[in-house]
C-alpha positions in Angstrom: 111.0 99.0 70.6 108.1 101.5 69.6 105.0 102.9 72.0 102.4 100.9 69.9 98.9 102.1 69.4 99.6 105.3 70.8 99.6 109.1 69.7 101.8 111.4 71.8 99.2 113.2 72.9 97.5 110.3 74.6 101.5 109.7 75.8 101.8 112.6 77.2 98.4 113.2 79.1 97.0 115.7 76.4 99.3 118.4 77.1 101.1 120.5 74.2 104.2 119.6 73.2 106.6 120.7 70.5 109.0 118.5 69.3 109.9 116.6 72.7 113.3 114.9 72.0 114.7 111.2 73.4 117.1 110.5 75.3 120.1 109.0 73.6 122.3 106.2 76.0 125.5 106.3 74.5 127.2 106.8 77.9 124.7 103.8 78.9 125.1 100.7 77.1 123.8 102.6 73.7 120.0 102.0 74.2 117.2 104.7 73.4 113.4 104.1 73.6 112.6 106.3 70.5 109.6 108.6 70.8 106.8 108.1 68.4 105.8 111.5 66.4 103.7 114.2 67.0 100.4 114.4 66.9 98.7 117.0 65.0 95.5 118.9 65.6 95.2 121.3 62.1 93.8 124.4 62.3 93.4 124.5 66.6 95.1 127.0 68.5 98.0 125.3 70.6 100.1 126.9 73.5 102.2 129.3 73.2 105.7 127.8 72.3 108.8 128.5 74.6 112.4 127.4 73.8 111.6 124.3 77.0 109.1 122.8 74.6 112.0 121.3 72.2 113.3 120.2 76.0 110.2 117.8 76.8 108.0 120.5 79.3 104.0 119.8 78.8 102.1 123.3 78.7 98.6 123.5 79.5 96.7 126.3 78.5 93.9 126.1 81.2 96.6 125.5 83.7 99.6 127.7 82.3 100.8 127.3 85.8 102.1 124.1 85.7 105.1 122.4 83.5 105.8 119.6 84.3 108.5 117.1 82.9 107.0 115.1 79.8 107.3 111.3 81.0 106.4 108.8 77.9 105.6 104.9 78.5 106.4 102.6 75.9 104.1 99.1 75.6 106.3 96.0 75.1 103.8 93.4 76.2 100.5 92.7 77.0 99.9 94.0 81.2 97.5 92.9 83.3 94.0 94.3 83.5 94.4 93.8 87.4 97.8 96.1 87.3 97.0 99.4 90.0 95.8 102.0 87.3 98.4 104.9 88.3 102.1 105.3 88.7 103.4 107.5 91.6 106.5 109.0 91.2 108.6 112.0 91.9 110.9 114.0 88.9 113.6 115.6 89.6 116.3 116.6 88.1 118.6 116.8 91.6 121.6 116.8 91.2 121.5 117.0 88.0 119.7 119.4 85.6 116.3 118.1 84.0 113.6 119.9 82.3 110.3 121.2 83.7 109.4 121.7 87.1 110.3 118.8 89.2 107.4 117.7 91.8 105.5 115.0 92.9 103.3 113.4 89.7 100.3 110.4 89.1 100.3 109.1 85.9 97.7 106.7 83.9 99.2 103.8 82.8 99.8 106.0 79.4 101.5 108.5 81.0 99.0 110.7 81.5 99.6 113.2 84.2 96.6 113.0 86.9 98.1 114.9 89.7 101.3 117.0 89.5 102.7 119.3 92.3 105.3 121.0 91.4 108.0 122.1 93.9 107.4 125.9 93.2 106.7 126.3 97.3 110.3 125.7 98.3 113.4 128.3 99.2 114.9 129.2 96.5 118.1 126.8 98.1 120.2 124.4 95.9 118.7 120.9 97.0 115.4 121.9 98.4 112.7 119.0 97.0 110.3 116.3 97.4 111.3 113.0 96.6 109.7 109.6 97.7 105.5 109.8 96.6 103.6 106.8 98.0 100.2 105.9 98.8 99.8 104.3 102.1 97.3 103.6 105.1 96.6 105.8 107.8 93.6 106.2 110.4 91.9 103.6 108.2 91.8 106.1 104.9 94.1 105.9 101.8 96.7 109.1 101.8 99.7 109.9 100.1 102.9 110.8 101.7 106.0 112.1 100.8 109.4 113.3 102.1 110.5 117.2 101.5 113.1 119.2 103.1 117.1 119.6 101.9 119.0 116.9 100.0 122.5 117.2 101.2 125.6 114.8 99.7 122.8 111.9 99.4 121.4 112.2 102.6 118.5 114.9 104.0 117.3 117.0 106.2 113.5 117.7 106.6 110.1 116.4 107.4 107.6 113.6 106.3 104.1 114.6 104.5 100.9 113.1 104.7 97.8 114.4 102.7 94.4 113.1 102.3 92.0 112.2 99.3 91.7 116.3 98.4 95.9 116.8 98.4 95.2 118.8 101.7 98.4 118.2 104.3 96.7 116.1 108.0 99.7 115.6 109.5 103.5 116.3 109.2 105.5 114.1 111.0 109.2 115.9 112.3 112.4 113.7 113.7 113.2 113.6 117.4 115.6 114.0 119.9 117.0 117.5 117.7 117.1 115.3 114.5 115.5 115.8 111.2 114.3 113.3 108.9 116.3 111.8 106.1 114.5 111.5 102.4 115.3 107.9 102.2 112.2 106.4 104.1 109.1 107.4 105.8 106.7 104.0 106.7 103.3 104.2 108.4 102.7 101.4 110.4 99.8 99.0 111.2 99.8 101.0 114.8 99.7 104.3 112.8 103.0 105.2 113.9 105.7 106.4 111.6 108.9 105.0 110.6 111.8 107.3 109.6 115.1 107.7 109.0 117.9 110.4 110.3 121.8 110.6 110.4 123.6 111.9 113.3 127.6 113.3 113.1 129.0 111.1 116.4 132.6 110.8 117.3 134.2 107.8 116.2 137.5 105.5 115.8 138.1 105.7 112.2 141.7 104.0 112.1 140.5 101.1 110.9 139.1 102.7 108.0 142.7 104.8 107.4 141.1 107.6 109.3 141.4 109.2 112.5 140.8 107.7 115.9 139.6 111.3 116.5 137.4 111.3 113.8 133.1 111.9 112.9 131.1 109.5 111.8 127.9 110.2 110.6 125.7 107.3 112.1 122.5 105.4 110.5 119.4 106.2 112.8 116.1 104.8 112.4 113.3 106.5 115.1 109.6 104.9 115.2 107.7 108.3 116.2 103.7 108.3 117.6 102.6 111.0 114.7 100.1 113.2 116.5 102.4 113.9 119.0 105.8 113.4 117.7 106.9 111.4 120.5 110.0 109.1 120.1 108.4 105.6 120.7 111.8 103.5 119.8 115.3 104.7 118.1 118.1 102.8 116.8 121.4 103.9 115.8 123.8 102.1 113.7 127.2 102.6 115.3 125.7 101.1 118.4 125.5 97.9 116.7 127.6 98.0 113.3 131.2 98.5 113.3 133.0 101.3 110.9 135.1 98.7 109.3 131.5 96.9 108.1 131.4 99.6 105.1 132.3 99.1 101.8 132.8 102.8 100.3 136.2 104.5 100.5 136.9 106.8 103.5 135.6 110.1 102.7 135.6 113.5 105.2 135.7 111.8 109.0 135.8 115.4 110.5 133.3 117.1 111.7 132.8 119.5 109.0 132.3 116.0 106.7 131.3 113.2 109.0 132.0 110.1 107.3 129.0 108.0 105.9 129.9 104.7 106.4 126.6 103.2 106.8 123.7 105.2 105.2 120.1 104.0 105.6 118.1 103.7 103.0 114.6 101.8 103.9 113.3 100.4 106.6 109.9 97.3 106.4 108.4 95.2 108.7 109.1 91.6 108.5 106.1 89.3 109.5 107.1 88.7 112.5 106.8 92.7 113.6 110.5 93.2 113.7 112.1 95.7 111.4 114.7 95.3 108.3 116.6 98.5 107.8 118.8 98.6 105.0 122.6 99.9 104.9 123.3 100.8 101.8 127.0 101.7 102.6 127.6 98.0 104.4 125.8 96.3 101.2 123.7 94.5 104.5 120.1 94.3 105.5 119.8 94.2 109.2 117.0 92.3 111.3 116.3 94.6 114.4 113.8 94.2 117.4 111.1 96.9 117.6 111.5 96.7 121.3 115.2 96.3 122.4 117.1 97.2 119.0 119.1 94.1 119.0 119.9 92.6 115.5 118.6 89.3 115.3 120.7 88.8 111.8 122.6 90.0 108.9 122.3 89.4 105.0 124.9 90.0 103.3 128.2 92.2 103.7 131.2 91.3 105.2 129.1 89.3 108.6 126.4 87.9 106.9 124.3 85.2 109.7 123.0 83.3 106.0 125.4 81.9 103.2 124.7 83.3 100.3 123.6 81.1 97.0 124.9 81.5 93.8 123.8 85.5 92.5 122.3 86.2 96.0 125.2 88.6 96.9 124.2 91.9 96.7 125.7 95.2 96.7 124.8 98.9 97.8 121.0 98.0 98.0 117.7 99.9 98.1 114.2 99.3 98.9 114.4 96.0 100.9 111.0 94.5 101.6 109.5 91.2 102.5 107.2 89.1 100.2 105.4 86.9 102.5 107.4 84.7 105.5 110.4 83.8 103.9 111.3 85.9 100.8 112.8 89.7 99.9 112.1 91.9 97.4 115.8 93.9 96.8 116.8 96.5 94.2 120.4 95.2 93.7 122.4 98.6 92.9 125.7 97.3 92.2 127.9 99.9 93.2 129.3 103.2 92.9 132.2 103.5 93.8 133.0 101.0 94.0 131.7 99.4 90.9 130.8 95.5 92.0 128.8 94.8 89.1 127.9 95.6 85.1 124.3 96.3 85.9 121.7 96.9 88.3 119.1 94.0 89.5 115.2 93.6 91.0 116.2 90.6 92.9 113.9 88.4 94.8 115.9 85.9 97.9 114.5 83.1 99.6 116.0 83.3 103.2 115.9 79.9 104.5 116.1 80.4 108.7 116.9 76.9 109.8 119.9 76.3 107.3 120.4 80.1 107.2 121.1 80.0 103.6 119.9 82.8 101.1 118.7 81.9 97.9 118.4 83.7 94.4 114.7 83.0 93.7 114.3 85.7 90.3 116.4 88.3 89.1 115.1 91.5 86.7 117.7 92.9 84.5 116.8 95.3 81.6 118.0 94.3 78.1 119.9 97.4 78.3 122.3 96.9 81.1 121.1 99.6 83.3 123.5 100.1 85.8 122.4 102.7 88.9 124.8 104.0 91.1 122.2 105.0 93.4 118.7 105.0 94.8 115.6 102.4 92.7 112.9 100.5 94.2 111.0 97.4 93.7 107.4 96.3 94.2 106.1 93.1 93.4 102.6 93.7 92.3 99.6 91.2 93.5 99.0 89.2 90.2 103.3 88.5 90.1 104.4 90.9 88.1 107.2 93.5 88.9 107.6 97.4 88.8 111.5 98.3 89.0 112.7 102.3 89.4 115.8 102.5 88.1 117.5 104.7 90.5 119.4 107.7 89.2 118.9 106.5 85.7 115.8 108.3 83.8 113.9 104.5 83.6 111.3 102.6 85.0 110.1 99.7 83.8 107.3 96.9 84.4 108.1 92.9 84.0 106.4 90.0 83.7 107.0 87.4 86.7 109.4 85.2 84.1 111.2 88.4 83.5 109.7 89.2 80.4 109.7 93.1 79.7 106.4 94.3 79.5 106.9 97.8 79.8 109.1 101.2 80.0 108.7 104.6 81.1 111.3 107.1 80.1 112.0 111.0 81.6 113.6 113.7 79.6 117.3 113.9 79.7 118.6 115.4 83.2 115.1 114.4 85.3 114.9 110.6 87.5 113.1 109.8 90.5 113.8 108.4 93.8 111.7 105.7 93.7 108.4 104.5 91.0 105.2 102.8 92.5 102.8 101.8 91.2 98.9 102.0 93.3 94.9 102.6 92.9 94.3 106.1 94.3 90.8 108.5 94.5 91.5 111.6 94.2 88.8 114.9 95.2 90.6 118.4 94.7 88.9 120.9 96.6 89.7 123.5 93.9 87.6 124.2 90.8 88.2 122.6 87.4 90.0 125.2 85.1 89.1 126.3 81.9 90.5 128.9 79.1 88.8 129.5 76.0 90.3 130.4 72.3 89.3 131.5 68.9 89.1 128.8 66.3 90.2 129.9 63.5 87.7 127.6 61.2 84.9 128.9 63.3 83.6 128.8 66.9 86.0 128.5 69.9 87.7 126.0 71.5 87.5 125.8 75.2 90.1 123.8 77.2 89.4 122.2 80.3 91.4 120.3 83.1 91.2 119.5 87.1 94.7 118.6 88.4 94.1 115.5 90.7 90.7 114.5 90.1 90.8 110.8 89.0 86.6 110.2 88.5 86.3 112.8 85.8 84.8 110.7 82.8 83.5 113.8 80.5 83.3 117.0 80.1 80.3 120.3 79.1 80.8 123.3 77.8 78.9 126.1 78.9 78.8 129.4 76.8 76.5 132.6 76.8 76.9 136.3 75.6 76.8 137.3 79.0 78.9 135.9 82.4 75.5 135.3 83.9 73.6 133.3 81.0 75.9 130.1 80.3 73.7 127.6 77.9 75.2 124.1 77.7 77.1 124.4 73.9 79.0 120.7 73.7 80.7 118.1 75.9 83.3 115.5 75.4 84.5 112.4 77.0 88.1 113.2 78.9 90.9 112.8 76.5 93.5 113.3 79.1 95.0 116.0 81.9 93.6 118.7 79.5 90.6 117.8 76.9 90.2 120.1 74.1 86.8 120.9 72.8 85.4 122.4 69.9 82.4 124.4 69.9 80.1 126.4 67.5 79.7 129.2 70.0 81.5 132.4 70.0 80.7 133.4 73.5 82.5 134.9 74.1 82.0 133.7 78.3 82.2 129.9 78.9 82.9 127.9 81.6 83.0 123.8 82.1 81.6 121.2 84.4 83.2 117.5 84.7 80.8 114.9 85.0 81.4 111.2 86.3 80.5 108.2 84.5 76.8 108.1 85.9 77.0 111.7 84.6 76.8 113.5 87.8 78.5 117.1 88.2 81.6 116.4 90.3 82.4 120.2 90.1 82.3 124.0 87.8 84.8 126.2 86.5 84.6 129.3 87.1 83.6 131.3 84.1 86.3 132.7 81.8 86.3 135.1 78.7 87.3 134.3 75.0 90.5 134.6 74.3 92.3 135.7 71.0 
């Protein structure tokens, strides 16, 4: 399967790359998306090289700044012209060890970086990130939010993000009741509330489990929180209602120095009828909970299930539950680690019939390579049918047809994945100046360089040159040929700067002005 119709530049969002490699999946069913060849640009000045380029790192040179991982989307199929126009994901290479900076990233449905933010702002601690990028609803406005803090043995220990249309931070939303919120969900209700999750170490029987009856468990917790204030509006906690001996992974720790996970939450949605489904990834069950008195109205799946389960609508180890209208749910189907329940992973969708209480496979999304995740993905079913599928800890997402036909795959480099992939229309206003750097070409003139991390309305872009820093003339323009458009001028300067129009032409913003380089 090739990227068809596609130069890597335009893959890779117009940044330079050297000799980006593939990933080879020997270890994973023997399937590699090959990556097509470079693109060439003779006689103009590229980016310095560095040994990461042979790694897949992008380098700008206007924004030397940022290197982010080099993402490439292959075209199987023909996608919808209604399909959101970006992707919204986080690379990192946790716990593993991927290349470039990881951070939070928007793509173009090319792979074109829009917005990237890399985690430079952290500690310099092993774990520190930001996982989870999503655009949601609060106040009334589009923002995107996110999860950072400390990933600890799967589970975290920080704060939830939201930012506006300009990237600027609102409002940061902290656990309560001494906790600290987990990395695996953060939800803004309709009421503008937030919905988190947090573990808590809480003594428990673990006999029954071959532990201790002395021993630590570390309990699910899911806290609805009033964000201005950070008042604790409703908490549940998952050994007040599920027993120990629900899980399904082997007893691990049960001291308190290594509190035993047996139940590990993992999402949390709002069912049409305004009561909550929280995930437990550890008791392969989804969980229907009251928002007011925290009773669980039913289970699917595990070893208590209230609803039968249909032929393929057992599941196992679970992420990123979420209803799709009154009677259905969207599920990513991990299928274990350890222990291993099935030979690959699955984007399920069940019809949960509530008078028979009988679950139903409805459609089921595999990948013709037999990915199998041991942990994390996500699933959104997109207006027009059609499904986006992250792939967990493997380095994949991918984009199917609603028959299941595969209509598209995005790849990381070796080493990077991400939490969760969405999908989503976003406007994006930096409050920061487009950049600019400006070379010497060596077949005559200069060629200037111009980019604005996060601005999505940029259609073209002038160049403004002059002898002096004072007395910029217009020079040349171009349309925007991705994160950073290269343009070739007659002028030697050796001062320039750029302005980024919109497509009615109107200045959306100036560089400052920056000197030739050699």
């Amino acid at each position: 399967m090739e990227a068809r119709g596609l130069t890597r530049r335009q893959l890779l969002g117009g940044g330079t790359i050297l000799g980006a490699s593939g990933l080879t999946l020997a270890a994973l069913g023997g399937y590699a998306w090959p990556h097509p060849a470079a693109a060439t640009a003779e006689d103009i000045p590229a980016a310095p090289a560095t040994p990461d380029d042979a790694r897949g790192v992008l380098h700008f040179v206007s924004r030397p700044d940022l290197t982010p991982p080099a993402l490439t989307i292959a075209h199987h199929g023909r996608t919808s012209a209604s399909d959101p126009p970006y992707f919204i994901l986080t690379p990192s290479g946790y716990p593993l060890t991927g290349p470039g900076t990881p951070g939070l990233m928007i793509l173009d449905r090319h792979g074109g970086i829009v917005w990237y933010s890399p985690n430079t702002g952290f500690p310099a601690r092993k774990g520190m990130g930001r996982v989870d990028l999503k655009v949601q609803s609060y106040q009334g406005k589009s923002v995107l939010t996110w999860w950072e803090g400390q990933i600890i043995k799967g589970t975290g220990e920080g704060q939830a993000i939201i930012a506006d249309t300009s990237y600027n931070t609102i409002a940061t939303v902290k656990g309560g009741d001494g906790l600290k919120v987990d990395l695996h969900e953060f939800v803004i209700s309709p009421q503008d509330t937030a919905l988190v999750t947090a573990v808590k170490p809480v003594a428990a029987d673990l006999s029954g489990v071959g532990g201790s009856k002395q021993g630590v468990a570390l309990a699910g917790v899911v806290q609805e929180i009033d964000i201005p204030s950070g008042r604790v509006l409703f908490e549940w906690n998952s050994l007040d209602h599920v027993p120990v001996t629900d899980t399904y992974v082997p007893l691990a720790g049960g001291t308190s120095a290594e509190p035993f996970d047996y139940f590990h939450p993992n999402s949390i949605s709002i069912a049409p009828d305004g009561r909550l489904l929280i995930s437990g990834r550890n008791t392969s069950t989804v969980y229907q909970v009251s928002r007011t008195t925290g009773q669980v109205a039913w289970q699917l799946g595990g070893k208590r299930s209230s609803f039968t389960m249909g032929p393929g609508a057992t599941f196992w180890f679970q992420h990123h539950v979420l209803p799709q209208g009154q009677d259905t749910l969207s599920i990513f189907d991990d299928g274990g680690s350890p222990p291993l329940k099935e030979p690959q992973s699955r984007a399920i969708l069940l019809h949960l019939d509530t008078g028979t209480m009988r679950a139903t496979l409805q459609r089921s999304y595999v990948h013709p390579a037999g990915l199998a995740a041991a942990n994390q993905g996500s699933v959104q079913v997109l207006a027009n049918g059609e499904v986006l599928v992250g792939w967990g800890n493997l380095p994949y997402f991918s984009q199917f047809a609603q028959d299941g036909t595969l209509l598209l795959d995005g790849q990381f480099p070796v080493g990077d994945q991400s939490y969760r992939v969405f999908t989503a229309a976003w406007t994006g206003h930096p409050t920061d100046n487009p950049a600019a750097a400006a070379r010497v070409n060596p077949a005559g003139g200069s060629v200037v360089y111009a980019s604005w991390n996060g601005a999505t309305e940029v259609d073209s872009w002038t160049v403004l040159a002059g002898t002096t820093a004072d007395g910029l003339a217009k020079v040349g323009s171009q349309q925007r040929s991705g994160f950073e458009t290269m343009i070739t001028v007659n002028s030697a300067g050796p001062y320039f700067a750029v302005t980024a129009q919109d497509a009615g032409q109107h200045v959306l913003g100036q560089s400052a002005t920056v000197r030739l380089m050699s």
